[in-house]
N, C-alpha and C positions, 0 to 999 in steps of 0.2 A: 480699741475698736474691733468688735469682732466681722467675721470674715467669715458668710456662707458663701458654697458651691451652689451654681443652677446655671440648668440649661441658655442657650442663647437666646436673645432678646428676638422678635422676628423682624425681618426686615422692613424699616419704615413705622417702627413701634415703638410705643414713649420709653426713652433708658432711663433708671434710677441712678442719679449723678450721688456723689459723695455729701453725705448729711441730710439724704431721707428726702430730697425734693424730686419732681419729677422732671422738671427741668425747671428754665432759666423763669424763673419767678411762680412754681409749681408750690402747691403745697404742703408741708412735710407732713408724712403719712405715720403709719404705727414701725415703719421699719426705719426710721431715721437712724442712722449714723451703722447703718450695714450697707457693705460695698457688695454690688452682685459680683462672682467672679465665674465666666464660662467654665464648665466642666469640660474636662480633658477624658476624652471615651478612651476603651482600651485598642483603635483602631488609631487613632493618633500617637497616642503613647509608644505603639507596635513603628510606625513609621517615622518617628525622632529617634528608636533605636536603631532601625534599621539605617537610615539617613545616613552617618557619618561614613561608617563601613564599608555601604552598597557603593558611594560617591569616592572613597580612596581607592576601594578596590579595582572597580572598575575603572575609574580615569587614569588613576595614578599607578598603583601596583601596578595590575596586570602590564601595562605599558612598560615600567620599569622593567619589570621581567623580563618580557620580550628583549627589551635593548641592553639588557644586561648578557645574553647568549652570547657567547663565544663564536665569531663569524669573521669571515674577509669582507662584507659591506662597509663600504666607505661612511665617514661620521661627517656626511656635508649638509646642504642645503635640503636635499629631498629627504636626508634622513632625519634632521631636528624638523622639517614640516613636518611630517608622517606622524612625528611624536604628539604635536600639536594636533594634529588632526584625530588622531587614535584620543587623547584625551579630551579633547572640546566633547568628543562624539560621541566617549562612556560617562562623561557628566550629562551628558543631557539623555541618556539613555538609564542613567539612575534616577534623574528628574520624573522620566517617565513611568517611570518603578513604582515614585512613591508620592504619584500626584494623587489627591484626593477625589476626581474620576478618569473615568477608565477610559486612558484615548488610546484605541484601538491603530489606529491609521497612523498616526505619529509614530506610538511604540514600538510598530515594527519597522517605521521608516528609519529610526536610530537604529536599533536589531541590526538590520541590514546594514549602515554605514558603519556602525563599530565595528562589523566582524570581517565583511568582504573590502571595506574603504579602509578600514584602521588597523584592526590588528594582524590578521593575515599578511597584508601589505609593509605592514612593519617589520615582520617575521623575513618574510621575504627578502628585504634589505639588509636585513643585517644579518641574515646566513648567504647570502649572496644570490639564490636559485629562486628562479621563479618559471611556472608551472609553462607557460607561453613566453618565447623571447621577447622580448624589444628591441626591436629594431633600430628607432633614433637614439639623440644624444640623452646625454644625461638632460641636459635642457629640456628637453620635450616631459622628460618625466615630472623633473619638477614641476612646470607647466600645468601637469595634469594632476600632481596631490594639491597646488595651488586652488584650483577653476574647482576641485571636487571642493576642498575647504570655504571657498567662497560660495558656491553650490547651495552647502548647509547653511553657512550663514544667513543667505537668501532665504533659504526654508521658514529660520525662524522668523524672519523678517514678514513674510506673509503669515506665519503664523497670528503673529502679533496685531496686524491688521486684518484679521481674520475680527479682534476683539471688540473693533471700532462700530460694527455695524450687526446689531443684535439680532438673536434669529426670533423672528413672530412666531408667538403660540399661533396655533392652528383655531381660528374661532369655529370652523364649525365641524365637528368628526365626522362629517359625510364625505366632504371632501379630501379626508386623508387618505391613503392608500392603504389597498388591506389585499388578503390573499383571499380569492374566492374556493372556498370549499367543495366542490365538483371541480372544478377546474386541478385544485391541486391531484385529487385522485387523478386526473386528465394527467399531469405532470408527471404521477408514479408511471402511469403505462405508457408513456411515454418512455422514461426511464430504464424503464424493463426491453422492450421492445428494442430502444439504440443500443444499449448494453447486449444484450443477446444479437444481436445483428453485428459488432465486434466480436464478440466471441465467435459465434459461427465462421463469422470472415477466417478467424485465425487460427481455427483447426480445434475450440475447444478449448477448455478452462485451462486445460494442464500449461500452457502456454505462458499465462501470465503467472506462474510461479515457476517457471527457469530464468528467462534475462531477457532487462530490455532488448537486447539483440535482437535476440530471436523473434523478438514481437516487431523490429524495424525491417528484417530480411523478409517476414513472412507478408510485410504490406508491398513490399516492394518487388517481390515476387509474386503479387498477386495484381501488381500494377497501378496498386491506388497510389503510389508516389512515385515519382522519377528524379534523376538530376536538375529538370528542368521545371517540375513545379512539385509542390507538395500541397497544396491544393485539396484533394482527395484525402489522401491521409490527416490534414488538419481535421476537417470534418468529417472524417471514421472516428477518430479519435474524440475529436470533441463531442459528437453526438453520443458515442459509447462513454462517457466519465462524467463529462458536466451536469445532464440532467439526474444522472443518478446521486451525485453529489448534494445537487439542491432540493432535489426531493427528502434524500436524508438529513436538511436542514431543517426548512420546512416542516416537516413530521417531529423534529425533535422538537422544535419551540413550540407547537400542538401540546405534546403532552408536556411538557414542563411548566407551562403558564396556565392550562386548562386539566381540574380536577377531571370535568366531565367527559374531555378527550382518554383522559387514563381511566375512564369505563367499557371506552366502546372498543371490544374485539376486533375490532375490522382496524382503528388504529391503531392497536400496539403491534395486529399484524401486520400491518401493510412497516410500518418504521425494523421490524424484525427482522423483513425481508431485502427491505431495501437496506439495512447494515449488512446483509449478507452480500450483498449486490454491490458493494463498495468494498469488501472486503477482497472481491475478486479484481474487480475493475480497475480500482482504487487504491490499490496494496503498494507498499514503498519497494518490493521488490520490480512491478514490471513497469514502473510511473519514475519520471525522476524526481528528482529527490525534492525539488524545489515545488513540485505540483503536490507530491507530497503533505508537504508543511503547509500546504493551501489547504487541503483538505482538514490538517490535523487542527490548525490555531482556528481555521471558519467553526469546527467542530466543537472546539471547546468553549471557545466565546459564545456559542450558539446554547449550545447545553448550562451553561454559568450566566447568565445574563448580567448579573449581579453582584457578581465573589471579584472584591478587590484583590482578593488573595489567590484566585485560579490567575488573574490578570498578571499580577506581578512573578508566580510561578512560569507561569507561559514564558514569557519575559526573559527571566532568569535562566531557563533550562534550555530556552533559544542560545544562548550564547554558550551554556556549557554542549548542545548538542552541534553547534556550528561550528568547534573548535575542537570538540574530542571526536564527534562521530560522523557527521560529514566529511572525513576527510578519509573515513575508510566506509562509508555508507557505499562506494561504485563495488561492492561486492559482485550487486547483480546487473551491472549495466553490461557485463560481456559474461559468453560462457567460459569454461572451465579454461580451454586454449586460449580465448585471447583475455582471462584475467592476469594482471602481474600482481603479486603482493606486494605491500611497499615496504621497503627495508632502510631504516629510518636510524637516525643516531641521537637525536634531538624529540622531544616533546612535541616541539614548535616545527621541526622541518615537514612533516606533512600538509603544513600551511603556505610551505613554501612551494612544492613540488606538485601539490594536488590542484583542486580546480579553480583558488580563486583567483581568477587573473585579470579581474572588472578594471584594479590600478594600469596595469602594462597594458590592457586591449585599449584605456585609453590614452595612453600616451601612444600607443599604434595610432589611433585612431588619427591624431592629431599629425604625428606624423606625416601620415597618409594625405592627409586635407593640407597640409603646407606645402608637401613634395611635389604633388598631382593635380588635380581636379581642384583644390580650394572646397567650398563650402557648398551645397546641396538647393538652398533656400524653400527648404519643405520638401523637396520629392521625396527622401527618406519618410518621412512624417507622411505624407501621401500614399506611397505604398502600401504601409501601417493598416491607414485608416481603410482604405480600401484591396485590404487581403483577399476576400473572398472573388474577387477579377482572377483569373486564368491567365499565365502568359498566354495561352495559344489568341486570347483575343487583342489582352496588352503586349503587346512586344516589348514596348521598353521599361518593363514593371522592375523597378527597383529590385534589388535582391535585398536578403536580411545584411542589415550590417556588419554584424560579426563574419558572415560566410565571405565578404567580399572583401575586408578588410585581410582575414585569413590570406584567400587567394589570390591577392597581392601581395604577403610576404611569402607567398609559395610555401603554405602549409597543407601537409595531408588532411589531417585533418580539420575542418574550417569551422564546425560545430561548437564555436568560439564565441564568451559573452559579447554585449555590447551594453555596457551599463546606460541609467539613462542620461550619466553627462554625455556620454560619447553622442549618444541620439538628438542631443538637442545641438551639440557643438559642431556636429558631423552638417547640420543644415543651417546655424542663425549667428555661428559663433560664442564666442564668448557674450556676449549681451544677449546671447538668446539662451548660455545658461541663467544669468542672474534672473532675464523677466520669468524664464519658467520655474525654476526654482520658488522664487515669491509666487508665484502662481501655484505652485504644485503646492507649498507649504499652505496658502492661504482654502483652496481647495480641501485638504489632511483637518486643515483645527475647523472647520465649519462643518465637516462631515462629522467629525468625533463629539461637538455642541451639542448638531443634531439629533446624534445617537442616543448620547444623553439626556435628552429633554425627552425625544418619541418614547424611550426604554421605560422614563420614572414616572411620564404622564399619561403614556396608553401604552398599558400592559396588555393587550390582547394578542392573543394568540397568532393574530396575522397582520401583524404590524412589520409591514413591507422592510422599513428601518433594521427593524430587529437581526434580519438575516442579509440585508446590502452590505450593510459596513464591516462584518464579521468579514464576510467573501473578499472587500476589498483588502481590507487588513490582510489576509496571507496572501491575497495574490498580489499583492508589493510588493512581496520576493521575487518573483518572478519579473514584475513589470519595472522594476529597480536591475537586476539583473540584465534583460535583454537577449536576444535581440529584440525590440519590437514589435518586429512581424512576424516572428515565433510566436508571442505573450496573445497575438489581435485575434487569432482564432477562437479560443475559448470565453476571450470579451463576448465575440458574437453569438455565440449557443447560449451563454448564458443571457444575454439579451433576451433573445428571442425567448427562451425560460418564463423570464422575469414577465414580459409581454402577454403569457399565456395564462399566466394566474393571478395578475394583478389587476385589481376594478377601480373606481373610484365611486362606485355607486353606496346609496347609504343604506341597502335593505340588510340590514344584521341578521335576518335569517339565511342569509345567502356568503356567510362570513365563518368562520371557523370560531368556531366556541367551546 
């Protein structure tokens, strides 16, 4: 019998069954007794090699590795969880490597649990050191690689019922959202104008190429933060980075999707300018590190709309930059005097010593809510939502969590994660990780559907889609990290962005083309 290759059948379309009929009582045509057999592209074939490798290495290897180090960490309970968790969390983080589309929001949601929830945390364990104490028992910790493992499990779980209820094509394209074309130039000068009103603030450009310090010293010697609110400085800061950031969005998927945009002078200057303008504002030296990554993965996914292959590189060099270079990236968070080098014996101990301490801040956390106070029932979450209030009007405005938690074990300094289990567990407990979890995960897979269906079905230039889920995708980092009410400020400018240049109206001459 022979056996040609071809394309797939389309969905809902008559299949050719075995012996040349068309179906169950069809009639046999001139191709009888040929079986169709889908072709295999070289983007598939590229993804069954990669498969086996991506999925040992990352769940299993690297894990082995880690716990194969030479360390005083005890081999109990928190340490074979951690393994488990380190592994659940690099298989599904190769899943997402080498899914056949690009989920943007998920992919960095593993990113983030494999490298700050899994392996660092492992590292951590089994050389003994970790970067912020712990305070409670062993108990407590266990505790908290438990709630994080069940956490994720939750995630998929809404992810999975994310599947049950399908997303409506959009019948009529007037009604879709789109970026108004004067408006976005609105957006550039805006951009310019917050940016430049930071900088003046803070003595001139030379500023943000020595150290975050000195960019923290000089706001707060200028007054726009204090101990007692920071308020000011959220929004200097947000107004000087976010609208320049989205305007360099923006302008990039202009010319990328639109020939005609890569005619007009005015846009390839205005996106020239505005790279210029992030490159000051925006630079991995005066920004931390995790705002950063926001700007670099929104950037790329923005400029690639399309490349499974930029998607799975992103991916991949996340995890080689979060484990080799992150861990000496605070080059410039302090100057020359208060830098220390770090003097390391181990590969892996910089994982232990340096910043990620999301595991221990929450078994503090936990700690802290069993010892004291109990559970919050939203004021955490409150505060959050409503950062831009002033203590001087709220008086009893929550503080960030990390800061308070810190200043309960009587640490200097309190500038301490608060991941988002601590956030949810710190106010609902344990059942208010699992519902948010499935909530957050079900939220993640219907964002990245969306993404995918807006991207493959309206390619236009200002297809709102295009450039939301990018922005959300890296700032997970941050909004995973915590503290919350650190993360809410830049939510709100970029809101307010979003509001400025978004229509719904359907005049295409008033649209970016």
């Amino acid at each position: 019998m022979a056996v040609e290759a071809h394309g797939f059948q389309p969905r809902g379309g008559p299949a050719r069954e075995p012996g040349g009929t068309q179906g169950p009582g069809g009639p046999a045509g001139p191709g009888a007794g040929v079986v169709e057999v889908p072709a295999v592209s070289p983007r598939a074939l590229l993804s069954r090699a990669l498969a086996v490798p991506l999925i040992l290495g990352l769940g299993l290897f690297l894990p082995a590795v880690v716990a194969a180090q030479p360390g005083p960490g005890a081999r109990d309970g928190v340490f074979w969880l951690q393994m488990v968790l380190t592994c659940y969390s690099g298989i599904r983080l190769a899943v997402m490597a080498l899914t056949a589309h690009r989920k943007l929001i998920q992919g960095s949601f593993w990113l983030f649990v494999y490298v700050a929830m899994g392996v660092a945390p492992l590292a951590q364990d089994v050389l003994g050191q970790t970067p912020t104490p712990v305070i409670g028992t062993r108990s407590d910790l266990l505790v908290a690689v438990a709630l994080v493992l069940i956490g994720c499990a939750a995630f998929d779980v809404g992810a999975l019922l994310s599947r049950h209820r399908p997303i409506r094509r959009a019948r009529r394209k007037d009604r879709s959202a789109s970026f108004h074309r004067r408006r976005v130039y609105l957006l550039a000068a805006v951009a310019f104008v917050g940016s430049a009103l930071l900088v003046v603030k803070l003595g001139g450009p030379a500023v943000f190429f020595s150290s975050r310090q000195a960019i923290t010293d000089t706001i707060r010697a200028d007054g726009a933060a204090s101990a007692e609110s920071n308020v000011g400085s959220a929004f200097l800061r947000g107004f000087g980075t976010v609208p320049a950031l989205l305007a360099l969005l923006v302008f990039t998927r202009w010319l990328v999707t639109s020939r005609r945009a890569r005619r007009r002078p005015l846009v390839i200057a205005t996106w020239g300018a505005l790279l210029l303008l992030n490159g000051v504002v925006n630079n991995p030296i005066s920004n931390p590190r995790y705002w950063f990554l926001t700007v670099l993965f929104s950037f790329l996914f923005t400029a690639f709309p399309r490349s499974p292959a930029m998607y799975r590189t992103a991916l991949a060099l996340g995890v080689l930059a979060a484990l080799v270079v992150f861990p000496f990236a605070d080059r410039f968070r302090y100057d020359d005097d208060g830098y220390k080098p770090v003097q390391t014996t181990s590969v892996f101990e910089p994982l232990a010593i340096k910043d990620y301490d999301q595991i221990g801040m929450f078994a503090n956390t936990i700690t802290f809510s069993e010892t004291g106070p109990g559970h919050f029932y939203g004021r955490q979450l409150a505060g959050s939502a409503f950062f831009f209030v002033p203590r001087s009007v709220w008086q009893g405005k929550p503080r960030d969590t990390g800061v308070m938690i810190g200043q309960w074990m009587g640490m200097k300094n309190v500038n301490l994660s608060s991941p988002m289990w601590a956030e949810v567990w710190i106010d609902f407990g344990a059942g208010g990780v699992v519902a948010g979890f499935v909530a957050l995960g079900y939220l993640a897979a219907r964002g990245d559907r969306r993404y995918a269906l807006r991207t493959s079905v309206d390619p236009r230039p200002g297809n709102v889609m295009a450039i939301v889920i990018p922005l959300v995708a890296g700032y997970s980092f941050i909004l995973l990290r915590g503290p919350l009410l650190q993360a809410s400020g830049r939510i709100g400018v970029a809101l307010i962005c979003f509001a400025l240049v978004t229509t719904l109206r359907s005049d295409e001459r008033k649209h970016l083309r």
